[in-house]
PyMOL Python script that loads the backbone (N, CA, C, O; Angstrom):
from pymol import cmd

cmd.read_pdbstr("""\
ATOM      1  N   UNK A   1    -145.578 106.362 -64.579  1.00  0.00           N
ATOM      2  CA  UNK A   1    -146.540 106.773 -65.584  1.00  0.00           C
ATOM      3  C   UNK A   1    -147.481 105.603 -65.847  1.00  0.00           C
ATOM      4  O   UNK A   1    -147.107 104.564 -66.391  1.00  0.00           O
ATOM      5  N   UNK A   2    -148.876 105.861 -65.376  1.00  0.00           N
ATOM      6  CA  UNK A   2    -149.699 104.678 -65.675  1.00  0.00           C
ATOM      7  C   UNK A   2    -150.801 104.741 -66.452  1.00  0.00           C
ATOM      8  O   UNK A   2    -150.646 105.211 -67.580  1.00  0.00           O
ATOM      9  N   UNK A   3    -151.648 104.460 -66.194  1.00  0.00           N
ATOM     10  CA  UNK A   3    -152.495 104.549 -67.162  1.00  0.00           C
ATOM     11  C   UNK A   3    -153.401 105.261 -67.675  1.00  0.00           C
ATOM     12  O   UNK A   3    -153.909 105.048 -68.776  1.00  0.00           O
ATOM     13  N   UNK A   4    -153.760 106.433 -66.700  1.00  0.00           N
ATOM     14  CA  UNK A   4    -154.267 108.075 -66.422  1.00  0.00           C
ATOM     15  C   UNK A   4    -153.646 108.887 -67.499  1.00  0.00           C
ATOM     16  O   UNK A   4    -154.142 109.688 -68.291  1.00  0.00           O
ATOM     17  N   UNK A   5    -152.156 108.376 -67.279  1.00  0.00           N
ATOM     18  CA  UNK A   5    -150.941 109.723 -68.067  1.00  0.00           C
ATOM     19  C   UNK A   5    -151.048 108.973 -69.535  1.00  0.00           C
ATOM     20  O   UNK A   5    -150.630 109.640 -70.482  1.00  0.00           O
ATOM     21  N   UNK A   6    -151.496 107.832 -69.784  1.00  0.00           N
ATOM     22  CA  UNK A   6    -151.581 107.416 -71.224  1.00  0.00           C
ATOM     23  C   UNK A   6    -152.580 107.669 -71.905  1.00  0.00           C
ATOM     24  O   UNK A   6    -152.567 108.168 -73.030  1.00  0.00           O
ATOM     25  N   UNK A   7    -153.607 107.317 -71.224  1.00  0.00           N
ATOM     26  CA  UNK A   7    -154.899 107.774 -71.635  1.00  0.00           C
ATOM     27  C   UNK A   7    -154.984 109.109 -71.931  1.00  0.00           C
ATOM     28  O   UNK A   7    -155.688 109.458 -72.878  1.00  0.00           O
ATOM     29  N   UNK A   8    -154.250 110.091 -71.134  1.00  0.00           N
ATOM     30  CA  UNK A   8    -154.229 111.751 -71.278  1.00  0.00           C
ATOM     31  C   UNK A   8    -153.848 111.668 -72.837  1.00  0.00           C
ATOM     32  O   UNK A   8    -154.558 111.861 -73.824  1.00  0.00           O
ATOM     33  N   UNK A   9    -152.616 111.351 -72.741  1.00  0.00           N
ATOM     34  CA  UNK A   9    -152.115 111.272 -74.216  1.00  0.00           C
ATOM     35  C   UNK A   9    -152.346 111.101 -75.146  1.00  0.00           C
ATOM     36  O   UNK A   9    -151.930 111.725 -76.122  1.00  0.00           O
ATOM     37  N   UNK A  10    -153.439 109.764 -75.129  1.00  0.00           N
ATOM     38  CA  UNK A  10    -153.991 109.255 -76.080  1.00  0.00           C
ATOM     39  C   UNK A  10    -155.275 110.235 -76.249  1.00  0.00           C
ATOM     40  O   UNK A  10    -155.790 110.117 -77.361  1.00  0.00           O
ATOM     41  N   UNK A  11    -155.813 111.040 -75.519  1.00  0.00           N
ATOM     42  CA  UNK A  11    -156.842 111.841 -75.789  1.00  0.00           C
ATOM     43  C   UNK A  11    -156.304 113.238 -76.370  1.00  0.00           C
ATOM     44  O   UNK A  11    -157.062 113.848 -77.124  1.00  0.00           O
ATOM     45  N   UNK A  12    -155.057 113.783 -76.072  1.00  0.00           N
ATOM     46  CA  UNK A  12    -154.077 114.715 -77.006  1.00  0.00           C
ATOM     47  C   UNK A  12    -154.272 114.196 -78.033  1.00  0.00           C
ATOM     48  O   UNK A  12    -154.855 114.874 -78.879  1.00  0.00           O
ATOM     49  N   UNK A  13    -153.983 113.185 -78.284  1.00  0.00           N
ATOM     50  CA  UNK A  13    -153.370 113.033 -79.520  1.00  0.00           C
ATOM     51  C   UNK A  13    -154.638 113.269 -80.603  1.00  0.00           C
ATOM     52  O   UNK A  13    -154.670 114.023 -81.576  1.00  0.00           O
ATOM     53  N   UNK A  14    -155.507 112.499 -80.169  1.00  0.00           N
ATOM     54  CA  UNK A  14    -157.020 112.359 -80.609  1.00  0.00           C
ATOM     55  C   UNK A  14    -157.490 113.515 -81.443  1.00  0.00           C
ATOM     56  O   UNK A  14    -157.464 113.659 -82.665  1.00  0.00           O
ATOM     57  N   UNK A  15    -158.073 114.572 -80.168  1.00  0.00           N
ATOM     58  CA  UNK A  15    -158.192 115.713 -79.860  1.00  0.00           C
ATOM     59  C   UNK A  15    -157.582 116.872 -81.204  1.00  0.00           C
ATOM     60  O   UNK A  15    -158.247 117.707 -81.816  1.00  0.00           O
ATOM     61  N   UNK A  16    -156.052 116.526 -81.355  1.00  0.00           N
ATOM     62  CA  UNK A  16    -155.551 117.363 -81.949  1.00  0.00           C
ATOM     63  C   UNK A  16    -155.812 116.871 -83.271  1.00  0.00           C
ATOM     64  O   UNK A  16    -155.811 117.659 -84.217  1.00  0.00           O
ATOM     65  N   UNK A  17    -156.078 115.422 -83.464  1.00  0.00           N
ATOM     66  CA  UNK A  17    -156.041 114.737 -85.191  1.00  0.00           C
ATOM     67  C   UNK A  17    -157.140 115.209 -85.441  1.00  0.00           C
ATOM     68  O   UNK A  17    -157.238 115.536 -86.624  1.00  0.00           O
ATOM     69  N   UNK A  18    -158.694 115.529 -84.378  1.00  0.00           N
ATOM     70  CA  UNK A  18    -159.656 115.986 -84.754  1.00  0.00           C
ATOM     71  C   UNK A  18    -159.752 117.494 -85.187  1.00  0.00           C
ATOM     72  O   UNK A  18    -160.423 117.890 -86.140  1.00  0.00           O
ATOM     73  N   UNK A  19    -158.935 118.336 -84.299  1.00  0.00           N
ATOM     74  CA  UNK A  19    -158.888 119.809 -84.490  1.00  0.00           C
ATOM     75  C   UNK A  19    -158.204 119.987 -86.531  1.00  0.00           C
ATOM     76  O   UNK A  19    -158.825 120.423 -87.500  1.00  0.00           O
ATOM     77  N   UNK A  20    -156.941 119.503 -86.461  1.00  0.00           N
ATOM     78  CA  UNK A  20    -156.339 119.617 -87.214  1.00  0.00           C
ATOM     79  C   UNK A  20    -157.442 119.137 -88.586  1.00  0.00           C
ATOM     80  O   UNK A  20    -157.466 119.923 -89.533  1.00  0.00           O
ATOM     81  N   UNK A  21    -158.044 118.278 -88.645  1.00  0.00           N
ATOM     82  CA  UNK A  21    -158.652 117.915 -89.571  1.00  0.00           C
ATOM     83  C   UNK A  21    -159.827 118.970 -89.929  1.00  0.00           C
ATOM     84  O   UNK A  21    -160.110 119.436 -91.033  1.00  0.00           O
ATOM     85  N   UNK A  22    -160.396 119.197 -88.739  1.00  0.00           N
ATOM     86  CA  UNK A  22    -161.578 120.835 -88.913  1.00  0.00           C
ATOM     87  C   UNK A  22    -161.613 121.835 -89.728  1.00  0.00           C
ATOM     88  O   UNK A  22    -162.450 122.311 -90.495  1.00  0.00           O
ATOM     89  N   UNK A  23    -159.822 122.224 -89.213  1.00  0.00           N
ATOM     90  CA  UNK A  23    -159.804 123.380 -89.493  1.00  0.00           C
ATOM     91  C   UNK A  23    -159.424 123.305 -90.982  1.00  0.00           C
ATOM     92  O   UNK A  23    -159.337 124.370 -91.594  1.00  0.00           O
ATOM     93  N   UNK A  24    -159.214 122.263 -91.558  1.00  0.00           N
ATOM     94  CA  UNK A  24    -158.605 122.037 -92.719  1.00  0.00           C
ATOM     95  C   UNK A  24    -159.671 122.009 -93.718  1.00  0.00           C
ATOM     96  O   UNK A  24    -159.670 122.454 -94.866  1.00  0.00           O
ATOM     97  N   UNK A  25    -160.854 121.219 -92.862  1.00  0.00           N
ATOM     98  CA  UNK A  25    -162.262 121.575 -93.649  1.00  0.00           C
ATOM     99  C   UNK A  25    -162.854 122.649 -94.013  1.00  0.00           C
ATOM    100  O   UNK A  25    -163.387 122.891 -95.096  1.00  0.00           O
ATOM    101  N   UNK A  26    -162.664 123.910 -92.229  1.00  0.00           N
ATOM    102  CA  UNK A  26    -163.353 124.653 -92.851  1.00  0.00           C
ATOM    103  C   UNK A  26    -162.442 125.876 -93.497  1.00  0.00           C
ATOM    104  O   UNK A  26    -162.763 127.058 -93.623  1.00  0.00           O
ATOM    105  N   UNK A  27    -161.420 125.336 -93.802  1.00  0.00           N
ATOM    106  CA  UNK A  27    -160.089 126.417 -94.687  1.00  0.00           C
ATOM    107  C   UNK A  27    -161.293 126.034 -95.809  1.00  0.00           C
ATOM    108  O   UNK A  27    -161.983 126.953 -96.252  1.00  0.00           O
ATOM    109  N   UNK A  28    -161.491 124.824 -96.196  1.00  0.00           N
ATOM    110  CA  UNK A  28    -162.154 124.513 -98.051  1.00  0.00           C
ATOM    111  C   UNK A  28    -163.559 125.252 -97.948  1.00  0.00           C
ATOM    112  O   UNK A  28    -164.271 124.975 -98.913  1.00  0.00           O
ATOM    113  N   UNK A  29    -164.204 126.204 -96.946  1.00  0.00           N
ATOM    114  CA  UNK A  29    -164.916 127.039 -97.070  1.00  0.00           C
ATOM    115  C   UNK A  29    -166.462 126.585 -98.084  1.00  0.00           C
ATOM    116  O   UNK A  29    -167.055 127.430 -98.755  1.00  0.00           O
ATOM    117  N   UNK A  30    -166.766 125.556 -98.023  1.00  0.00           N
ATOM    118  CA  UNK A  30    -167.715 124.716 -98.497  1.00  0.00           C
ATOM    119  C   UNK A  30    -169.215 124.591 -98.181  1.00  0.00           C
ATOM    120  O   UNK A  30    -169.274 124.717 -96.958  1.00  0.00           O
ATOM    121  N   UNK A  31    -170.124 124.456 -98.533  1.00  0.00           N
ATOM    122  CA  UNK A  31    -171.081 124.506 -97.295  1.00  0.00           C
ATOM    123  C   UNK A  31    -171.358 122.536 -97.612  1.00  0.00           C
ATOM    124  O   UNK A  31    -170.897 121.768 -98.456  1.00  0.00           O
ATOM    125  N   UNK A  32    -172.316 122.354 -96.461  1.00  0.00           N
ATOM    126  CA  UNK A  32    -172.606 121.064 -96.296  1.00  0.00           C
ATOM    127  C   UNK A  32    -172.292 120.513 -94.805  1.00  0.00           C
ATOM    128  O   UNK A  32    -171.846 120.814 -93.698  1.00  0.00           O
ATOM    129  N   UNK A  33    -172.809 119.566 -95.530  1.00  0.00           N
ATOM    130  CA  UNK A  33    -172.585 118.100 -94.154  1.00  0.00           C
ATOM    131  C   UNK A  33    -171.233 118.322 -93.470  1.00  0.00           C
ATOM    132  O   UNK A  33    -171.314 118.582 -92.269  1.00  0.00           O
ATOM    133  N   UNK A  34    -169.989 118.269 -94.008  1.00  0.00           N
ATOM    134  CA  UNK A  34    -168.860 118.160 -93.275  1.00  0.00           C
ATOM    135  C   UNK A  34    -168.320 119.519 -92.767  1.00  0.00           C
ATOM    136  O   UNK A  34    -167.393 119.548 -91.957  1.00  0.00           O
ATOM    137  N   UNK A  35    -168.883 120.613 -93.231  1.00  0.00           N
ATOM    138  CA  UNK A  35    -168.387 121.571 -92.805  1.00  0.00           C
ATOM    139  C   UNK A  35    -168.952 122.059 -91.620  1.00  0.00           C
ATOM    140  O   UNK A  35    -168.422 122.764 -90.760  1.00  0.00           O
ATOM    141  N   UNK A  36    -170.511 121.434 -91.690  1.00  0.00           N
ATOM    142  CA  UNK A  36    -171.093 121.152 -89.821  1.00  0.00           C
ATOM    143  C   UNK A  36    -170.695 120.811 -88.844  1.00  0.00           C
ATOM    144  O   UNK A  36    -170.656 121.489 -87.818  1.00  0.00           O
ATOM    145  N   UNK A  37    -170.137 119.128 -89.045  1.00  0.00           N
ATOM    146  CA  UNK A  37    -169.358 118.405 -88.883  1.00  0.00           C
ATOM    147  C   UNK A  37    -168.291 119.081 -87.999  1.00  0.00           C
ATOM    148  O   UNK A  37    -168.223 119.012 -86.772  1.00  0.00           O
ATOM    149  N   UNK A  38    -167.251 119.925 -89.059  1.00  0.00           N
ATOM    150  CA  UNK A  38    -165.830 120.355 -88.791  1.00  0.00           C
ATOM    151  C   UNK A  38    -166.143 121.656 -87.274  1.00  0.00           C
ATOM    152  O   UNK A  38    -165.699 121.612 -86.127  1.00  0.00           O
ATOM    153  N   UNK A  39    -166.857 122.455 -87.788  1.00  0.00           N
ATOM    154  CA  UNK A  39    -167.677 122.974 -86.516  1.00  0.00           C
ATOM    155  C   UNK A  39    -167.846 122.612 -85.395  1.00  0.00           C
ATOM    156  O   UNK A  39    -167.184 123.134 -84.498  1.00  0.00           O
ATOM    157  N   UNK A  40    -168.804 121.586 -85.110  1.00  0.00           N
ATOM    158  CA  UNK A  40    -168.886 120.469 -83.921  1.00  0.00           C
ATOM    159  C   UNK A  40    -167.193 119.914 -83.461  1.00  0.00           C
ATOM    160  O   UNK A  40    -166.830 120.072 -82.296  1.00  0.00           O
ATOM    161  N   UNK A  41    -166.444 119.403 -84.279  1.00  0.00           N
ATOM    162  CA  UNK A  41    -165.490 118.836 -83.909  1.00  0.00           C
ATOM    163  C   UNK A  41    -164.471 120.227 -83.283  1.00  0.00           C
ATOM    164  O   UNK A  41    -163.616 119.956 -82.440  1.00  0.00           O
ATOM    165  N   UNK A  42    -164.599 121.354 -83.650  1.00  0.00           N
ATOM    166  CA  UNK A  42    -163.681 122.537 -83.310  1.00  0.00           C
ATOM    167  C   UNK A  42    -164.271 122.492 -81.582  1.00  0.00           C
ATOM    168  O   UNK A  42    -163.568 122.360 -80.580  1.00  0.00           O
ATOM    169  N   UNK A  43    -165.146 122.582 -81.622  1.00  0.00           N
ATOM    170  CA  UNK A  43    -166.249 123.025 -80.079  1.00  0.00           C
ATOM    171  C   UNK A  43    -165.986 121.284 -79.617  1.00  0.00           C
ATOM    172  O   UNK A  43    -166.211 121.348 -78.408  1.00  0.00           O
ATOM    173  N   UNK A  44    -165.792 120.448 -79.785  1.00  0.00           N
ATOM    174  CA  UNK A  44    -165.409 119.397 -79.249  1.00  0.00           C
ATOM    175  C   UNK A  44    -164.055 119.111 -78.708  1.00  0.00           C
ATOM    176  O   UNK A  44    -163.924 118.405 -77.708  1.00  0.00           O
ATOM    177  N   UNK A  45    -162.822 119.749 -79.471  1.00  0.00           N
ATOM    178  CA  UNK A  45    -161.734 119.654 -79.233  1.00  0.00           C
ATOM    179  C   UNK A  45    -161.651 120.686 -77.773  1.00  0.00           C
ATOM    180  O   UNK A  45    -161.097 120.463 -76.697  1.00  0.00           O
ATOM    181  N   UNK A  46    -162.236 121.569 -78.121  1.00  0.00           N
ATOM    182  CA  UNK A  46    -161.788 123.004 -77.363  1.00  0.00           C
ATOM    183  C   UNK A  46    -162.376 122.751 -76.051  1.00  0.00           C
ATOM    184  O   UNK A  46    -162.415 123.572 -75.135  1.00  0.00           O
ATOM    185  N   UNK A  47    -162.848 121.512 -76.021  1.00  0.00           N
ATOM    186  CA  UNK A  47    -163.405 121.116 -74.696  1.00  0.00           C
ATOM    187  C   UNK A  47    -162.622 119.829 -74.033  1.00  0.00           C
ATOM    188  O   UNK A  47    -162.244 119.520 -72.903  1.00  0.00           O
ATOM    189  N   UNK A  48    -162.585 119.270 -75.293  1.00  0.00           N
ATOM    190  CA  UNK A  48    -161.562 117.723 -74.462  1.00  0.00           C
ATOM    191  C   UNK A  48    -160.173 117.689 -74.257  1.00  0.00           C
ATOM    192  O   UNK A  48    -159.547 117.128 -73.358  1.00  0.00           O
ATOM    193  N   UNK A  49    -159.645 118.569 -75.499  1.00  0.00           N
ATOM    194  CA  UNK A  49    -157.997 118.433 -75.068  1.00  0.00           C
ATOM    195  C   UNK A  49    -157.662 119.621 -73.543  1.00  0.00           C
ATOM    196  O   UNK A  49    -156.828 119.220 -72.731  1.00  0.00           O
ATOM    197  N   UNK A  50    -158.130 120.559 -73.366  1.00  0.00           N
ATOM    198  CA  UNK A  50    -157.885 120.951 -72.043  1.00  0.00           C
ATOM    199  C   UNK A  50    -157.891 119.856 -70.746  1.00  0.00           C
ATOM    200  O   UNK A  50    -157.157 119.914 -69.759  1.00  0.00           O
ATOM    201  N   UNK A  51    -158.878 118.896 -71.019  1.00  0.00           N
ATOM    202  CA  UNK A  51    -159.265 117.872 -70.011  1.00  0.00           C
ATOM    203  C   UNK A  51    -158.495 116.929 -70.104  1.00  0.00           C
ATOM    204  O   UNK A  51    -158.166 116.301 -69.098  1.00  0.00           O
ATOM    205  N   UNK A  52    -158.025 116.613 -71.362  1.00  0.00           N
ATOM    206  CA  UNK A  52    -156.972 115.779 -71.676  1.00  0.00           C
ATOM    207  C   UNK A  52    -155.442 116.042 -71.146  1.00  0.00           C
ATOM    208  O   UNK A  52    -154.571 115.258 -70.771  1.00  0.00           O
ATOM    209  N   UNK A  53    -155.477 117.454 -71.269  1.00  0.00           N
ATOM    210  CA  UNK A  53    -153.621 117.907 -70.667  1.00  0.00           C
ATOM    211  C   UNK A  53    -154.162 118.004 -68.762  1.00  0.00           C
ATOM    212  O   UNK A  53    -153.304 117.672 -67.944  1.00  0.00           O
ATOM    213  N   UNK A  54    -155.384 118.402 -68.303  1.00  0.00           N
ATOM    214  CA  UNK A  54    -155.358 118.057 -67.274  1.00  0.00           C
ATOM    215  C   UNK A  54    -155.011 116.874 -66.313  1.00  0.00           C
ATOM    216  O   UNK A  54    -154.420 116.679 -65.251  1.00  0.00           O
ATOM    217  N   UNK A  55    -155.878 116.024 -67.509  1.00  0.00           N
ATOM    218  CA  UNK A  55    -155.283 114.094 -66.538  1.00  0.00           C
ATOM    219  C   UNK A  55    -154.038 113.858 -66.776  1.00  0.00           C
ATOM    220  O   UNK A  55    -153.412 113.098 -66.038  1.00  0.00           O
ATOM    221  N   UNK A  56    -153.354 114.575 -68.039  1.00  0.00           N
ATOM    222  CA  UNK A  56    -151.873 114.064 -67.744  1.00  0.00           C
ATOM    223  C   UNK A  56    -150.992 114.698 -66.653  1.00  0.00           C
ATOM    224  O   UNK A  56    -150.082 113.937 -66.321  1.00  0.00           O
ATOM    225  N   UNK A  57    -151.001 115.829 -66.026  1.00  0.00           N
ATOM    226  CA  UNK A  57    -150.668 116.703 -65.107  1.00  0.00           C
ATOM    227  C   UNK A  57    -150.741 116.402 -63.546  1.00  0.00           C
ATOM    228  O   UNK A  57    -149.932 116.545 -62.629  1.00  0.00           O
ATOM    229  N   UNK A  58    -152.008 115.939 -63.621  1.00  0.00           N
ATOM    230  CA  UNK A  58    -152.699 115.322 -62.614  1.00  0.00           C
ATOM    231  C   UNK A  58    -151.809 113.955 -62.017  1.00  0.00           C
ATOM    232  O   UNK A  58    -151.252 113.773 -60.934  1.00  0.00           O
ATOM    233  N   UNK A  59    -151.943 113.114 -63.208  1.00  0.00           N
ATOM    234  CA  UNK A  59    -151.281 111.478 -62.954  1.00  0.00           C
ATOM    235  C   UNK A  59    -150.114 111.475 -62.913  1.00  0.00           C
ATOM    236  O   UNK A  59    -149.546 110.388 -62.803  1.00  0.00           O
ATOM    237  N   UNK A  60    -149.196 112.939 -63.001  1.00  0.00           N
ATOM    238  CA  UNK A  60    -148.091 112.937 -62.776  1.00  0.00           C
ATOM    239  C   UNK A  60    -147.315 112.636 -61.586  1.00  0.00           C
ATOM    240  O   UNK A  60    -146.086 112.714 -61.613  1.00  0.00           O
TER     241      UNK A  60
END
""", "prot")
cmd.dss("prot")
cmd.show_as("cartoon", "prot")
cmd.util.cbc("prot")
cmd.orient("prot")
């Protein structure tokens, strides 16, 4: 396991602290700046953590 399969991980991990935080924003149903924000980061996750469980799979 080198440094491909860590990096994967470390972009899971990322990925999910970002999702998790989103959706938590847009649960508070708010309007504004962060609830833009939480948006962008949903459409951000839903793009990197797939790519992220790919390199770990991969470097296996």
């Amino acid at each position: 396991m080198g440094l491909p399969f860590w990096m994967g991980v470390f972009g899971v991990v990322v990925s999910v602290a970002f999702l998790l935080h989103a959706v938590l924003e847009l649960r508070k149903n708010t309007p504004g700046h962060s609830r833009n924000a939480a948006m962008i980061h949903v459409g951000m996750a839903s793009m990197f953590l797939p790519a992220s469980i790919f390199i770990i799979f991969v470097s296996l």
